[in-house]
Every structure is written in structure tokens, then in C-alpha cells.
N, C-alpha and C positions, 0 to 999 in steps of 0.2 A: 489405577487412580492416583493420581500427583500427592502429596501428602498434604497436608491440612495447612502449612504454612505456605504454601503457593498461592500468591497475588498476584494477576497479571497488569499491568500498564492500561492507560486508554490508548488504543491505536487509533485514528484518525484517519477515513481516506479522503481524498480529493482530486478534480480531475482537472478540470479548465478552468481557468482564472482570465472573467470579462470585465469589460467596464460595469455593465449591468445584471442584475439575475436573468438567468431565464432566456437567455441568446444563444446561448449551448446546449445540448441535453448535457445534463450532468453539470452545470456552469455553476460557480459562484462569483458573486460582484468582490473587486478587488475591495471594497471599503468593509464587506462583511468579514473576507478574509481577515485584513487589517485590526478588525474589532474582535477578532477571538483569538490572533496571536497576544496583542493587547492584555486583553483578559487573562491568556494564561501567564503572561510577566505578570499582571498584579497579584495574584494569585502564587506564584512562587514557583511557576511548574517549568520545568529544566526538561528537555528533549535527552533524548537516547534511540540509538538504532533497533529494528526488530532483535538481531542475533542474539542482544541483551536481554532481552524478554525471554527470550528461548535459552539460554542461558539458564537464569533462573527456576525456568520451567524441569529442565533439564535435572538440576539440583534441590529442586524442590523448595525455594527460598523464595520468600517475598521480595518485589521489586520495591524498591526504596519510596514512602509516595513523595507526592506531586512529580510523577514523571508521568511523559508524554512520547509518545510513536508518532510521526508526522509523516503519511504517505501519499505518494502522486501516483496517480496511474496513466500510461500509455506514452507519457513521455511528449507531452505539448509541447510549442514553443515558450505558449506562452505561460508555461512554467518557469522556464528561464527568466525570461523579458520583465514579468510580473512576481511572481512570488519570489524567488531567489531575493530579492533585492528587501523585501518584507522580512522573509525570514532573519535575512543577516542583521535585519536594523534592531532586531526583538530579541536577536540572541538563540534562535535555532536551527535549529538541523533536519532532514528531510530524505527520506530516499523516495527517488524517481523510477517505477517500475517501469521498464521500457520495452515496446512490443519488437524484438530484435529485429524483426522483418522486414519492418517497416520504417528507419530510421530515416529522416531526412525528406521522408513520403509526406503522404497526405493520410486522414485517420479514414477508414474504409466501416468501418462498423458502428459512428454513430454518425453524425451530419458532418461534412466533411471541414477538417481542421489541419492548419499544416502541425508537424510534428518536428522534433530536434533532427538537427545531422551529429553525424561525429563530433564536429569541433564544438556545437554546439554542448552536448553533453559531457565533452573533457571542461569546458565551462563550468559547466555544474559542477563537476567533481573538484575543482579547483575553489569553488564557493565555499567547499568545506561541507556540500553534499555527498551521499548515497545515489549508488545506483544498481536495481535488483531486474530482473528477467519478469516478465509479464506474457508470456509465453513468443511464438513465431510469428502468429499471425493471428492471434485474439481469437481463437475461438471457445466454446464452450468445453473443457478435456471431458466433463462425463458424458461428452454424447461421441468420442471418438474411440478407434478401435486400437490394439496393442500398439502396435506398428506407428499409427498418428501419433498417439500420444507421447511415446519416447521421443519419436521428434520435435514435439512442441518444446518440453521440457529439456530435453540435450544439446539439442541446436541452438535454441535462443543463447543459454551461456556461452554455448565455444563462441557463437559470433560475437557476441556481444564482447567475452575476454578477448577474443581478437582483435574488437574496433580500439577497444579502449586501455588493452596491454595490461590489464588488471583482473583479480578474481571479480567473480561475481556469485555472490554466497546468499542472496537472498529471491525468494519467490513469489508473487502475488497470481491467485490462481481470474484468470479473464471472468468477466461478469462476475466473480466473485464467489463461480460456485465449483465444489470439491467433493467427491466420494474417495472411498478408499479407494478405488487404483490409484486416483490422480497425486493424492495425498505419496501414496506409496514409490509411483513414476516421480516425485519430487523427491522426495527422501532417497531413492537412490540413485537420484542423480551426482548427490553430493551436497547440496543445495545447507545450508547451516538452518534456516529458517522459513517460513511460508505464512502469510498473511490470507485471511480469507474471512468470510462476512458473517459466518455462524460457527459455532463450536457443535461441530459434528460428533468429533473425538477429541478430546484435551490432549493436546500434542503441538508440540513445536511445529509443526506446519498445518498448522489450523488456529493461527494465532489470531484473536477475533478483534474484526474490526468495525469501525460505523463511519459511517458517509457522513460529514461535517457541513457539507452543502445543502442537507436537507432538514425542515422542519424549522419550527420559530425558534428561539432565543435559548430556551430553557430547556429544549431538547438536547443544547448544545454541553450544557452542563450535565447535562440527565448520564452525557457521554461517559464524565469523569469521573462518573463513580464507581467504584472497586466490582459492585455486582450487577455493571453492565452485562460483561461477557456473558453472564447466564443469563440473563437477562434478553440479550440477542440471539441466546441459540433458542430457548422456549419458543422466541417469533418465529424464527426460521422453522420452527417445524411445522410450522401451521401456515408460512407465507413462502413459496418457491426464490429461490434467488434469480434475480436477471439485472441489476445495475454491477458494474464495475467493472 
């Protein structure tokens, strides 16, 4: 158990960025986006990477408030073309989990989307973005077997530090769901940190997160409060994960 002054951040996921809602699965309109970067300037709240989350996790110290985790999953284009450009005018930071496999492809597991190449993604990093492993080829790791799953989780890195000539230290587990092997196939991979959608086990790679594209206005806030996180995992035991 973490000691009693452990506070974690709100982490934030997000996946595709449209003109309009509702064009993507998983899509939010650029102007929604727009409107909760917005909000969290007025509001005072300063972005930081996961590993700092896990950091603190690690030491048992409260994360300083009004911080915020801003996460991409699967590594779209139109992450690049669209948010990068939002982020930097609002003063944030963002890592892009990136499905290693699949770079430069097309997205295979929700309605089809093109996805970064290489230069694309050295892009991002030069925005003054993150960029973390989302596994090889997006699958579910609690329905795969020893063998699968080391790969999912080992491969996507080397490729990934190979494309891009850099570590790659953070994790987001696909659809967003984690048992302990997967948890454990991550930890020792090396991996610094892990992002995922319920708090199964309070541990730096089960750092919990909420989809920012879903629900009206005030869910959006509901995010920012300190007793999310358990908040999220009580749902999740009662509701199966299958977005992210």
C-alpha cells in the first residue's frame, strides 16, 4: 500500500482529433479539444510527463496540484497535424503512445485511419512531445500467451528506440486493459511507467487514466479531481474494459 501522502495527477487519454465528434470511434472535435486545453490554462494547471507521476508514486509524495498527464494513443496523424499545434499554443506537453508495428500504416483495429511515419513522429518529438510504446500490434496482452506477450511488450521498444534513436520509457497497455502478467511483462521490460484505465493494483504501471472524449462538460472536470483514480477503479470492477 503507497503511504498516505500519495496523490496521483489526472491523466487524460485521447485518440483522434476530427473536425467534428463522432466521425471516428474514439474521435473528439478539434474545438472540444481546444475548449479543455483552454480551461485547464484558466484554471492554472501545468502538464508533466507519466514517469513523474510514477516518480512520486515510487516515493510516496504527493504530486504538486494542478498538474495534468496528456495522453495520445495509437499514434494518428492527425495528432500531429491537429493537436501538436493546440498543445504548443496552450503551453503543453503530451506523450503519443505509439503502436510500434504499425508506424506510417493504416490503424487495423478501429475504422481505418492513417497513422505517423518516422519523420512524422521525430516531429512530435521535436514539438517538445513524448513518445511511449502502445504495444506491437494493439492487441488485447490479457488474452495472450507467455511467448505473445513478451513480444508485444519488448519489440514495440527496440523498434520503436531504433526508429527514433531514443529511450522509450513509458507504456500504455491497448484497449486499456491489464492483469498482472501484462503489468509484470511491462515492469520488466524496463519500461519507467505504464498507463491504463483502472487501478487494478496501485503501482507505477497502472497509472490510471479517463478518456477526455467522453461524456458532457462536467465529466470533464469530474476528471480533475484528486479522487478520480478510485473513483475509476470501483467502475472498472463492475464495468469490463474495451476502449483505448
Amino acid at each position: 500500500m503507497m503511504p498516505l501522502g500519495y496523490r496521483q495527477s489526472p491523466i487524460l487519454m485521447y485518440h483522434r482529433l476530427t473536425p467534428r465528434t463522432g466521425s471516428h470511434p474514439c474521435s473528439m472535435s478539434v474545438a472540444r479539444f481546444r475548449w479543455q486545453l483552454a480551461y485547464l490554462r484558466v484554471l492554472g494547471y501545468r502538464s508533466l510527463p507519466p514517469r513523474m507521476v510514477a516518480e512520486h508514486m515510487r516515493r510516496g509524495t504527493p504530486v504538486p496540484p494542478r498538474r495534468v498527464v496528456i495522453t495520445f494513443d495509437d499514434g494518428y496523424l492527425d495528432t500531429l497535424a491537429l493537436a501538436l499545434p493546440l498543445l504548443r499554443k496552450y503551453g503543453f506537453s503530451a506523450t503519443c503512445y505509439v503502436v510500434a508495428g504499425a508506424v506510417g500504416q493504416v490503424s487495423g483495429w478501429t475504422a481505418p485511419a492513417p497513422l505517423m511515419d518516422w519523420p512524422d513522429l521525430r516531429a512530435w518529438l521535436e514539438g517538445g512531445m513524448e513518445v511511449g510504446s502502445h504495444s506491437l500490434t494493439h492487441p488485447d496482452l490479457t488474452t495472450l500467451g507467455d511467448a505473445s506477450l513478451h513480444e508485444e511488450v519488448v519489440a514495440s521498444r527496440a523498434r520503436l528506440e531504433d526508429g527514433l534513436g531514443m529511450p522509450v520509457r513509458s507504456f500504455a497497455y491497448p484497449f486499456n486493459c491489464v492483469d498482472r502478467r501484462a503489468l509484470e511483462a511491462v515492469a520488466a521490460a524496463g519500461y519507467d511507467d505504464a498507463v491504463a484505465g483502472a487501478e487494478i493494483l496501485r503501482s507505477p504501471y497502472t497509472l490510471v487514466r479517463g478518456d477526455a472524449a467522453r461524456g458532457p462538460w462536467w465529466r470533464f472536470g469530474l476528471r480533475l479531481f484528486p479522487a478520480y483514480p478510485a473513483m475509476r477503479g470501483l467502475y472498472r470492477t463492475l464495468v469490463p474494459c474495451r476502449v483505448g
